[in-house]
PASEPA-414517 format. One record per residue (C-alpha): residue number from 0; residue in one letter; x, y, z. Coordinates in nm, 4 decimals, m for minus. Example, Ala and Ser with C-alpha at 12.3 -4.5 7.8 and 13.67 -1.06 7.14 Angstrom:
# residues 2
[0 'A' [1.2300 m0.4500 0.7800]] [1 'S' [1.3670 m0.1060 0.7140]] 
//
This chain:
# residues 195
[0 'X' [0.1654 m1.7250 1.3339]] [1 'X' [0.4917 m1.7145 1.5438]] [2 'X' [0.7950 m1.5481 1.3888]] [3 'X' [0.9510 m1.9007 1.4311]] [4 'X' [0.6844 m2.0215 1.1932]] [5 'X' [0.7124 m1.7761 0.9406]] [6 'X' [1.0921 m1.7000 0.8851]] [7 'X' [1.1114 m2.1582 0.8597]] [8 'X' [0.8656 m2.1321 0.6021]] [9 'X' [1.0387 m1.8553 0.4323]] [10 'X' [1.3652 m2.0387 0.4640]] [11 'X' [1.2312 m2.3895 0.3257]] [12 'X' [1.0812 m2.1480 0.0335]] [13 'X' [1.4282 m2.0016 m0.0802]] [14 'X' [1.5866 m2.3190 m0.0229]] [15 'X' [1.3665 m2.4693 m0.2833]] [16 'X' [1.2881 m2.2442 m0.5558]] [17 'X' [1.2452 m2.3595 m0.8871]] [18 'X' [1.3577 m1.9965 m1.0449]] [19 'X' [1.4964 m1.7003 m0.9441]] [20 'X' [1.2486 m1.4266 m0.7416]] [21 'X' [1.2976 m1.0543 m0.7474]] [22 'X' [1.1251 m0.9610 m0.4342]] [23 'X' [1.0466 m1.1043 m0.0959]] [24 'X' [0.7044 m0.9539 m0.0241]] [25 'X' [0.5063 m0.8745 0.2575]] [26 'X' [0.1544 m0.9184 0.1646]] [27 'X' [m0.1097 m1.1633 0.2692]] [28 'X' [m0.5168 m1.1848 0.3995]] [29 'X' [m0.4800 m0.9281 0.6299]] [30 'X' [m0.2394 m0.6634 0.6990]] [31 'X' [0.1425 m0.7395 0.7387]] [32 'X' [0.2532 m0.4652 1.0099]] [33 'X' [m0.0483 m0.5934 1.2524]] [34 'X' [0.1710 m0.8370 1.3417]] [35 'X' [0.3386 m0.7738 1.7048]] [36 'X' [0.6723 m0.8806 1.6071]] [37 'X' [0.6419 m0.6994 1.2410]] [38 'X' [0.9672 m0.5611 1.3275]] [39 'X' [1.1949 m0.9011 1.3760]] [40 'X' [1.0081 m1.0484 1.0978]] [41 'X' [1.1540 m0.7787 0.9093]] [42 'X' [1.5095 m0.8239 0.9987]] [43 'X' [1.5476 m1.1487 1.0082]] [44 'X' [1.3519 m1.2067 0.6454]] [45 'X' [1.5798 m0.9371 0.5664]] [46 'X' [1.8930 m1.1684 0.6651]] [47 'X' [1.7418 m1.4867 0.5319]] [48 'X' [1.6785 m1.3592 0.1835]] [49 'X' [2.0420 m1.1943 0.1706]] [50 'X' [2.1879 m1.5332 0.2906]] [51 'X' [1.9649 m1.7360 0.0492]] [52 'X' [1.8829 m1.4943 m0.2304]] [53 'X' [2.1100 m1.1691 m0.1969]] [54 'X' [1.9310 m1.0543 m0.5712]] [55 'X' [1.5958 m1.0579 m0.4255]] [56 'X' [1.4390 m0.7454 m0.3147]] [57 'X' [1.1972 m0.6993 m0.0010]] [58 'X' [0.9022 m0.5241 m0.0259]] [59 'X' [0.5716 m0.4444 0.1614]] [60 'X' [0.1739 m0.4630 0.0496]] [61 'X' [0.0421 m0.2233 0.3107]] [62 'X' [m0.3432 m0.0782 0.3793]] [63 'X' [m0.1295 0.2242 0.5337]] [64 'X' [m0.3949 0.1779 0.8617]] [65 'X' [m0.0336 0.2018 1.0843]] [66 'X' [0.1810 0.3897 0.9206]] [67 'X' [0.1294 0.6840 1.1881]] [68 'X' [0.3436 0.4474 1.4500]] [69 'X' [0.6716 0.5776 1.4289]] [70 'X' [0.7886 0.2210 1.5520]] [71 'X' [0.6036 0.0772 1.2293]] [72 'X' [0.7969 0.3548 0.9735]] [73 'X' [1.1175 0.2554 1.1150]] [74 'X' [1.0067 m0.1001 1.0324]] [75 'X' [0.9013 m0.0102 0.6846]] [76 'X' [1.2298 0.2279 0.5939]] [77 'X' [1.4539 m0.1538 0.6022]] [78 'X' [1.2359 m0.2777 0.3388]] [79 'X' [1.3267 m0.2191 m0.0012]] [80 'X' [0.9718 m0.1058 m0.1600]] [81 'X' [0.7195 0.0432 0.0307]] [82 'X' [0.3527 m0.0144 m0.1503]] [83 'X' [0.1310 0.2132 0.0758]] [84 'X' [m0.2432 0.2272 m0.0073]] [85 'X' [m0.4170 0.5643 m0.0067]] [86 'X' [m0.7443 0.5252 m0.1848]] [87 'X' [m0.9068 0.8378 m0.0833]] [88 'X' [m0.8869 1.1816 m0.0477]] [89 'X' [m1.2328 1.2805 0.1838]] [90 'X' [m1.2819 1.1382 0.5746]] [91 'X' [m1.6015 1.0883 0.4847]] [92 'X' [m1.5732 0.8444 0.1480]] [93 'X' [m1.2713 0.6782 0.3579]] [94 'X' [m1.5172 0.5568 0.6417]] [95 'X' [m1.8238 0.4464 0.3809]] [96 'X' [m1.5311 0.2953 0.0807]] [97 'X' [m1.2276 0.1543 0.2985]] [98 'X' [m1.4588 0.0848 0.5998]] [99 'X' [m1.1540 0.1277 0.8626]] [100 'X' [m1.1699 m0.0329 1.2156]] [101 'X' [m1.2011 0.2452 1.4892]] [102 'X' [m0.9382 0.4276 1.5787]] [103 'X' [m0.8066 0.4559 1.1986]] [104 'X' [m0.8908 0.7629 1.0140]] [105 'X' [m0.7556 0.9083 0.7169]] [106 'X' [m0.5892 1.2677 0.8526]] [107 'X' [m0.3372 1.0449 1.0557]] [108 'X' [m0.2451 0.7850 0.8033]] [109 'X' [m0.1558 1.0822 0.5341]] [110 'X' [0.0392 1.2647 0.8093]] [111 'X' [0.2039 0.9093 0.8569]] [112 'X' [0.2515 0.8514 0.4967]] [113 'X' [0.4272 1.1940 0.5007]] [114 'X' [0.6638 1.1130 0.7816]] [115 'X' [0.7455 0.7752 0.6076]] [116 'X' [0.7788 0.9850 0.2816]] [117 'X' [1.0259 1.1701 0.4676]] [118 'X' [1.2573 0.8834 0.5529]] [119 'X' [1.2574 0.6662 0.2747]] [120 'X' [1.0827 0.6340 m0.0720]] [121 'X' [0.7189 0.5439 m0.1316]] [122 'X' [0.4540 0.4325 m0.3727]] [123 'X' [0.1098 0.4547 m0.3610]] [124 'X' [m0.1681 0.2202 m0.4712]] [125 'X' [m0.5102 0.3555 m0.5050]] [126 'X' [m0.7889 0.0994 m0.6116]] [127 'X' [m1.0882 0.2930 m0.7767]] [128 'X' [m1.4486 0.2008 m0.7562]] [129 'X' [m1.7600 0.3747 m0.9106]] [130 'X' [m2.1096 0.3921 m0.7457]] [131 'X' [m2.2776 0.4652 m0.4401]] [132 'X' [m2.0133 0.3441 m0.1906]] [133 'X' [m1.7239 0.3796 m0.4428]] [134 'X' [m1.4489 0.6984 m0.4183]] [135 'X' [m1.4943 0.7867 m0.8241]] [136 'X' [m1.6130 1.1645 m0.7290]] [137 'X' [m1.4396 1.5018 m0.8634]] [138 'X' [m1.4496 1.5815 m0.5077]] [139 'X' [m1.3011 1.2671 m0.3460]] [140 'X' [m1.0566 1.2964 m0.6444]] [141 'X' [m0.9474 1.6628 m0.5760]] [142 'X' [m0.8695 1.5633 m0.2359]] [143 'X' [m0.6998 1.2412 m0.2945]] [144 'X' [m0.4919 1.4710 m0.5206]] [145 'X' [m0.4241 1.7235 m0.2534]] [146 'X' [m0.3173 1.4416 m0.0042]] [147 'X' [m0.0404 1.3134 m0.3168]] [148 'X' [0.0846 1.6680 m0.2909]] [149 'X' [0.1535 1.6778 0.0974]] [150 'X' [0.3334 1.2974 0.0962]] [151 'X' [0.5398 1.3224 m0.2359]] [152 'X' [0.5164 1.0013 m0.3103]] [153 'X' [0.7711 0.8687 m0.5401]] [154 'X' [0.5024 0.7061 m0.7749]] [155 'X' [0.1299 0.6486 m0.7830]] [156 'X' [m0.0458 0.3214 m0.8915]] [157 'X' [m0.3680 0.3328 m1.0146]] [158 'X' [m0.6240 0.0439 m1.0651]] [159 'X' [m0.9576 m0.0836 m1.0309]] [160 'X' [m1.1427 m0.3864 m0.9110]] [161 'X' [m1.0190 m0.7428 m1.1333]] [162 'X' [m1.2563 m0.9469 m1.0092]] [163 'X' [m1.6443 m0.9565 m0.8865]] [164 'X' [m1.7253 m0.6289 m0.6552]] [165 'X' [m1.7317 m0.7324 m0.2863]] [166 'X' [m2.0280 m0.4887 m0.2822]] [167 'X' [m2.3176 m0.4865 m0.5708]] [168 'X' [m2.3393 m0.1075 m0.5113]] [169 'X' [m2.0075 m0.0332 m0.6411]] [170 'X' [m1.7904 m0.1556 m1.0446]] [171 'X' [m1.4897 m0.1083 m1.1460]] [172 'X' [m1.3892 0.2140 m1.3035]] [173 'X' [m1.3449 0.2467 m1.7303]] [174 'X' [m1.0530 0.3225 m1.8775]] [175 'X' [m1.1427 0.6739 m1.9417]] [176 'X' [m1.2322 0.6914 m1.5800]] [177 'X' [m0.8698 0.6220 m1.4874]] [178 'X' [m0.7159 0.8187 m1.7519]] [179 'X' [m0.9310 1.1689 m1.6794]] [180 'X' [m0.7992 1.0816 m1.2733]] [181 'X' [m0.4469 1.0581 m1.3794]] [182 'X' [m0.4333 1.3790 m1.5604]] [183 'X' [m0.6057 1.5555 m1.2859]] [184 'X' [m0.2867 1.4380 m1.0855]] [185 'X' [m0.0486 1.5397 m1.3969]] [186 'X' [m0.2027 1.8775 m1.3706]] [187 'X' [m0.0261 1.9036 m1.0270]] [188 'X' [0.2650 1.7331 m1.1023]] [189 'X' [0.1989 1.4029 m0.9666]] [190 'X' [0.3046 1.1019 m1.2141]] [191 'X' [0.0527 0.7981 m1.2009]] [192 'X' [0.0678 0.4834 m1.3845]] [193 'X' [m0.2662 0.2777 m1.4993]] [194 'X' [m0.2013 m0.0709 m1.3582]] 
//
């Protein structure tokens, strides 16, 4: 949709709310900083929601596949929150689990989510899936953990699939599964939180 479209609807939103919102959140079907005006969307949301709702945070729902555009992390850094997913730690269960569109690989989104680490706090979602296609492997898990260690994120969010699996090969991961991840990360220092 055009900006035009997007900052009216926003607008109308705030102008009708039935109860105070905390954030203003980029998120949707599809990945926010795709868009080729991500960057005015963000300023001028930013300006509507301190016009309309100066309490209200803004914050971002992100797949991470651009964070290596430096024009994109400057985009990010006005937000408030930065959600960046990071569900893997091995190239090779990042091409078979997150299925990324060529071009994308996993090397230059942590090296992104680094640089934007840099510049501005971030948090990182991981979803985790067991079976054949899933990223539930001491080795994938080692990795991922190694990754968390080069970006410093300043938290972790870990969950699993809520609804049916888009794939029949794949489930959601146990409690225990998510607990014995996040103390492999405690071991190292990283904090995670069980969503």
């Amino acid at each position: 949709p055009e900006p035009r479209a997007i900052l009216k609807a926003l607008e109308n939103a705030l102008k009708t709310l039935s109860q105070p919102i905390s954030f203003i959140t980029f998120s949707g079907n599809g990945e926010p900083t795709l868009h080729p005006d991500f960057d005015q969307i963000v300023q001028k949301t930013i300006a509507i929601g301190k016009a309309l709702t100066p309490w209200a945070k803004t914050a971002i729902l992100s797949n991470s596949a651009l964070v290596s555009n430096e024009e994109t992390r400057r985009s990010l850094c006005r937000l408030d929150l930065r959600i960046m997913k990071l569900d893997c730690g091995s190239e090779k269960v990042f091409k078979k689990y997150n299925q990324p569109w060529g071009g994308i690989n996993l090397e230059a989104i942590t090296e992104g989510l680094v640089q934007l680490s840099r510049m501005a706090p971030v948090a990182i979602q991981t979803l985790i899936a067991v079976g054949k296609n899933g990223n539930f492997t001491s080795e994938n898990i080692s990795l991922w953990i190694e990754r968390l260690k080069r970006i410093k994120p300043a938290s972790v969010q870990l969950y699993t699939l809520d609804r049916e699996a888009p794939a029949e090969d794949i489930r959601p991961a146990s409690i225990h599964e998510l607990t014995w991840i996040k103390s492999q990360a405690e071991k190292e220092g990283i904090s995670v939180d069980i969503f």
